[in-house]
LUMVEXLO-626219 format. One line per 2 residues: for each residue x, z, y of C-alpha. Coordinates in steps of 0.001 Angstrom, whole numbers, plus 500000, padded with zeros to 6 digits. Layout:
BEGIN
X Z Y  ...
REM end
This chain:
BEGIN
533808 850923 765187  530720 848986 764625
529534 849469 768194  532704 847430 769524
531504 845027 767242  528488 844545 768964
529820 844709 771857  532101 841412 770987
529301 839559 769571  527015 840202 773087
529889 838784 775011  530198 836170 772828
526345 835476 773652  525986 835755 777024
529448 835039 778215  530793 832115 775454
526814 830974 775429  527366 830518 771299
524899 829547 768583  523123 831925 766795
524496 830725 763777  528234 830786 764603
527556 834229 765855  525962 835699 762673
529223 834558 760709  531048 836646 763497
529017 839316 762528  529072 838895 758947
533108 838473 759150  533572 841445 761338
531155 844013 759501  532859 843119 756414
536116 843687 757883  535091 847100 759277
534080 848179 755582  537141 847426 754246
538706 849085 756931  536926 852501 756407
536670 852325 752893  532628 851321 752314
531596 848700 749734  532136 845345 751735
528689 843393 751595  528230 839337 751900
525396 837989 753482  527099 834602 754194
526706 832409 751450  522534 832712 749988
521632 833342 753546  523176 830393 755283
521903 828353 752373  525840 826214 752949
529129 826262 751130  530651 824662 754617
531734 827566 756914  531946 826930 760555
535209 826696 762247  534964 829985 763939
538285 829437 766054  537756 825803 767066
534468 827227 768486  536102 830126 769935
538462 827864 771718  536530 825207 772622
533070 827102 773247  531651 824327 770564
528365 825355 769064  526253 826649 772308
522871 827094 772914  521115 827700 775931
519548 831284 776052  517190 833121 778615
519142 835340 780253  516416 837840 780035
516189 837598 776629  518850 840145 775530
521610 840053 772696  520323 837789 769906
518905 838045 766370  521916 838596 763975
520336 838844 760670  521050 836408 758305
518690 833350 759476  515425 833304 758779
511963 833917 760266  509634 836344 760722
508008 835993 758131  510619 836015 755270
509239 838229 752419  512123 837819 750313
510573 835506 748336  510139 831459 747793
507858 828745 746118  510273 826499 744113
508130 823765 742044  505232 825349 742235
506048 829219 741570  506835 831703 743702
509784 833692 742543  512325 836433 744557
514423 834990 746980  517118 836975 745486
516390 835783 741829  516479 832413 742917
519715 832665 744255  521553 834079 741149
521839 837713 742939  521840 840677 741131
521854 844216 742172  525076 844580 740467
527681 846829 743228  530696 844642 743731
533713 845588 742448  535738 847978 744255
538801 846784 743401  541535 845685 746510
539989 848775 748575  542625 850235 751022
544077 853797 749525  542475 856705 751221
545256 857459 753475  545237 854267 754878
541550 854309 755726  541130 853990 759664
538648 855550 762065  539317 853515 765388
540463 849907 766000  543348 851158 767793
544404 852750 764218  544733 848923 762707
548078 847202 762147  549364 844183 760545
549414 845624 757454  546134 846214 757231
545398 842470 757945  547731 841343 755254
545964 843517 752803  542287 842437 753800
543253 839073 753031  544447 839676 749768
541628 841944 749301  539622 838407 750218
541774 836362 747731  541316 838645 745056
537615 838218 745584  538112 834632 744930
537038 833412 748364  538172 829790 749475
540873 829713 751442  538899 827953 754627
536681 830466 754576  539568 833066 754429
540710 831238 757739  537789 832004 759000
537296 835106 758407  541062 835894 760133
540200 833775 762501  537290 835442 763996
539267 838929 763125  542254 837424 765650
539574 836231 768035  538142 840044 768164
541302 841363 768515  542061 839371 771726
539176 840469 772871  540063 844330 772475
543253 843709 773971  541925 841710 777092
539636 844892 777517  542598 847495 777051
540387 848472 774279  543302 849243 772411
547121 849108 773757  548541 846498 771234
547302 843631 769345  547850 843548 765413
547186 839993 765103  549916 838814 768038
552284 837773 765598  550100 836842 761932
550085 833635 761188  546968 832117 760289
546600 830946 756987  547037 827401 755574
543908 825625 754610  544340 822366 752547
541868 819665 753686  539732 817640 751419
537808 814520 751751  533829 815408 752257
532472 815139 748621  529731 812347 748222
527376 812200 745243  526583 808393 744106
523384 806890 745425  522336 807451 741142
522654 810869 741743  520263 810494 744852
517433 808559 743086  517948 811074 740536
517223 814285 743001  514075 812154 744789
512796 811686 740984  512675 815168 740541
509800 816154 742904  507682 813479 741296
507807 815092 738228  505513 817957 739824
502145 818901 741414  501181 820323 744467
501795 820313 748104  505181 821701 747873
506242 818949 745959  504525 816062 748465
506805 818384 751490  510070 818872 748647
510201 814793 748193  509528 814068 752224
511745 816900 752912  514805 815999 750483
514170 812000 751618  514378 812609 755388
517616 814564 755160  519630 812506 753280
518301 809204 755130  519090 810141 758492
521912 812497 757488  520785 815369 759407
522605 818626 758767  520120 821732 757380
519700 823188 760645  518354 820040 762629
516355 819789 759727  514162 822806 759883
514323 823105 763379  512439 819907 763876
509288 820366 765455  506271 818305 765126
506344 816746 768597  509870 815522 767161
508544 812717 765034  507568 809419 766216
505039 808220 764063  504185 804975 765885
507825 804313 765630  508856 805989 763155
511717 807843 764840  512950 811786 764860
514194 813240 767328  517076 815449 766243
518893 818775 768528  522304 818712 767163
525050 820468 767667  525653 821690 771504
522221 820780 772363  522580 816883 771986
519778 815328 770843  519517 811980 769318
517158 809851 767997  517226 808791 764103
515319 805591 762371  512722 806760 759468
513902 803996 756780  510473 802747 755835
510842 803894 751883  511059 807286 753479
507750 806737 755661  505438 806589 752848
506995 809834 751382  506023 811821 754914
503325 810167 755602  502308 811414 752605
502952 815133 753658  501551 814860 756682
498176 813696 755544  497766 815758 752796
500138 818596 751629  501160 820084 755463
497325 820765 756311  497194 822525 752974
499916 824569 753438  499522 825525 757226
495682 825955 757502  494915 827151 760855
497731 829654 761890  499699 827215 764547
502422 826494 762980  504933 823561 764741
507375 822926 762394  507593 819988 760790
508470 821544 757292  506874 824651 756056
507130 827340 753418  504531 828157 750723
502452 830787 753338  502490 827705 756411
505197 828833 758368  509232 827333 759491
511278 826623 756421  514425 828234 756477
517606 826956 755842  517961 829352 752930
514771 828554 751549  515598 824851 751561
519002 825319 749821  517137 827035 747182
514514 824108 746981  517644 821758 746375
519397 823440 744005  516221 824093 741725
516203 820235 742073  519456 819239 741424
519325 821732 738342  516426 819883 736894
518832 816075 737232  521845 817499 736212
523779 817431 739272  526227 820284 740109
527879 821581 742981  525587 819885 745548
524651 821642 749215  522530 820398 751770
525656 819102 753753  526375 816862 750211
523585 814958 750868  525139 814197 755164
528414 813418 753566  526313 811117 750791
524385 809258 753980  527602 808641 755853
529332 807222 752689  526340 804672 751317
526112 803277 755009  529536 803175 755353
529830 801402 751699  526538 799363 752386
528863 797990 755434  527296 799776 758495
529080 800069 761778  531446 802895 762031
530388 803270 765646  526351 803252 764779
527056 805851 762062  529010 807949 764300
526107 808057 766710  523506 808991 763831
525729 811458 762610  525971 813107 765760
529870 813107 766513  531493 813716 769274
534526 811539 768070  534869 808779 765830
538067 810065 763768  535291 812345 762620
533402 809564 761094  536505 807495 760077
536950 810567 757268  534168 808636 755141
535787 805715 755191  538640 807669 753380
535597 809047 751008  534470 805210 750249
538160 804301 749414  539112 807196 746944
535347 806602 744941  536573 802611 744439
539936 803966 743615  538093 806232 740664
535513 803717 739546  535745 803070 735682
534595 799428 736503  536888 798975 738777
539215 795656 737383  542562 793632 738255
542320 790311 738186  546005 789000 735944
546188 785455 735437  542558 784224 734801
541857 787257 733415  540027 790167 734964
540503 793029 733399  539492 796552 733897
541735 799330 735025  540287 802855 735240
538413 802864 731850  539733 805064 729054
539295 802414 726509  541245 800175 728105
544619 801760 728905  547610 799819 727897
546783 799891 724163  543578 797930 724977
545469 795610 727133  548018 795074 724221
545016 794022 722194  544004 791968 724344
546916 789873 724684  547540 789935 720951
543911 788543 720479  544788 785911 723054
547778 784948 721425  546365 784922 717931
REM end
């Protein structure tokens, strides 16, 4: 079963011309979909290895071919290990010590639970064996493993998306999903941390030694400053950085590239790395990347999203991801009174109502602030504080009157 698998993914490569991202979460989805199917312990290598919390929209990309990348013909099916580099020894410098990878990442070698597995009888041997039934029961299976329910979507989505593909091939003679309805995601506004929160995180590598920390605060600065997502981040070469100008030069998302201001408190911090922590770090082996690991070569985007949670442990700040810190940039420009249009081309996006979002983001924070006031007479007063519900306000007035 796992060879048809493979055999989706290469036409996904060579014929759909996807990202090697997009295409590991195929794989990911699909494997783990197979061992449910035939009864194996079902494995995740999604969420420490793509170092995000966001999952790509599998079926938008499957529809709309979004996500490509350009490949040598010649070079055969890709990579579809979780992403990395050659190099990857499973494990990471974070402030200063090198600890496992693994450790870092809260894993343990605890076996996931088995419960949700399919009864014996209904195990399957062949795709042609799977029914509707068995889809209904993988996502509950999913559910019960307390996945979110976008990346449940995609997960059935790139199930549905195989499927069509087995069909189209007369792989097998009827397709399960034809008549499943996909499953209902509720959409939230991008979260946004407060610019506090931000000087908090660049405060943190200050705090430490070393060359890792001189890369950690240029690193951590230039990402939230331009608003770069992970990947463009540690795909940036050296030859991508303007220094006279102080410009980067950024290959988003279907190989556009665009070019992104260094704010000038943000020059000092790479300049910094440049002149004295990279050298350190890459001695003599080659290396292009801009950012590097502790042993000189590419960063992952793992390894960074280990970096920034250490980080954000140390100032108190939960739940954050590398793609907090895009939403964050798009927000603070946004709220600082930046053209939708100019943040839309830093951003990257293809459409404005993409960017409009944070303007959404902007209103709901105001909405929440405690100091946010009402101004009643020739009074302003506050609204959203919990000392000054309508018991304080009834103080108030009786202090007026008295």
């Amino acid at each position: 079963m796992q060879e048809s698998v493979e055999h989706f993914l290469k036409f996904l490569a060579d014929d759909k011309d996807f990202s090697e991202n997009t295409l590991a979460a195929y794989n990911n989805d699909l494997t783990q979909f197979r061992q449910f199917l035939q009864g194996e312990t079902v494995s995740d290598l999604e969420e420490v290895a793509s170092g995000t919390t966001e999952p790509e929209k599998i079926d938008s990309d499957a529809r709309r071919g979004r996500g490509k990348r350009h490949r040598d013909p010649q070079a055969g099916a890709p990579d579809l290990t979780p992403a990395g580099d050659a190099h990857l020894d499973n494990t990471i410098a974070i402030n200063g010590r090198v600890q496992s990878a693994a450790l870092a990442a809260g894993e343990t070698d605890a076996a996931p639970s088995p419960a949700g597995k399919l009864p014996h009888e209904h195990l399957v041997q062949d795709w042609s064996q799977v029914n509707k039934d068995h889809i209904l029961s993988y996502m509950s299976f999913l559910k019960d493993r307390k996945y979110a329910d976008s990346t449940i979507a995609r997960k059935i989505a790139a199930v549905k998306s195989f499927f069509h593909f087995l069909t189209d091939k007369k792989a097998i003679p009827t397709d399960p999903t034809a008549h499943l309805d996909s499953p209902r995601v509720n959409k939230y506004l991008p979260r946004a941390v407060s610019v506090n929160d931000i000087h908090q995180l660049l405060e943190q590598p200050l705090r430490h030694s070393g060359p890792e920390a001189l890369r950690d605060l240029a690193m951590l600065g230039l990402l939230y400053s331009t608003g770069m997502r992970v990947t463009e981040l540690v795909t940036v070469n050296m030859d991508d950085v303007d220094l006279e100008n102080y410009k980067v030069r950024c290959a988003g998302k279907g190989s556009k590239a665009r070019l992104i201001p260094i704010r000038a408190d943000q020059q000092i911090a790479l300049d910094a790395y440049l002149n004295n922590a990279r050298p350190q770090l890459v001695g003599n082996n080659g290396e292009t990347a801009l950012f590097v690991n502790h042993r000189g070569h590419r960063l992952t985007r793992q390894g960074f999203w280990l970096i920034l949670k250490a980080y954000a442990d140390e100032a108190g700040i939960a739940d954050i991801t590398p793609h907090t810190l895009r939403h964050s940039f798009a927000a603070h420009m946004l709220s600082d009174g930046e053209n939708l249009r100019r943040v839309q081309e830093l951003l990257g996006h293809a459409s404005v109502s993409t960017t409009q979002i944070y303007t959404q983001v902007n209103a709901s924070a105001k909405r929440n602030d405690p100091k946010r006031t009402i101004k009643i007479g020739r009074e302003e007063l506050p609204i959203n504080s919990t000392d000054d519900g309508e018991n304080g306000l009834r103080r108030r007035r009786a202090n007026q009157s008295a």
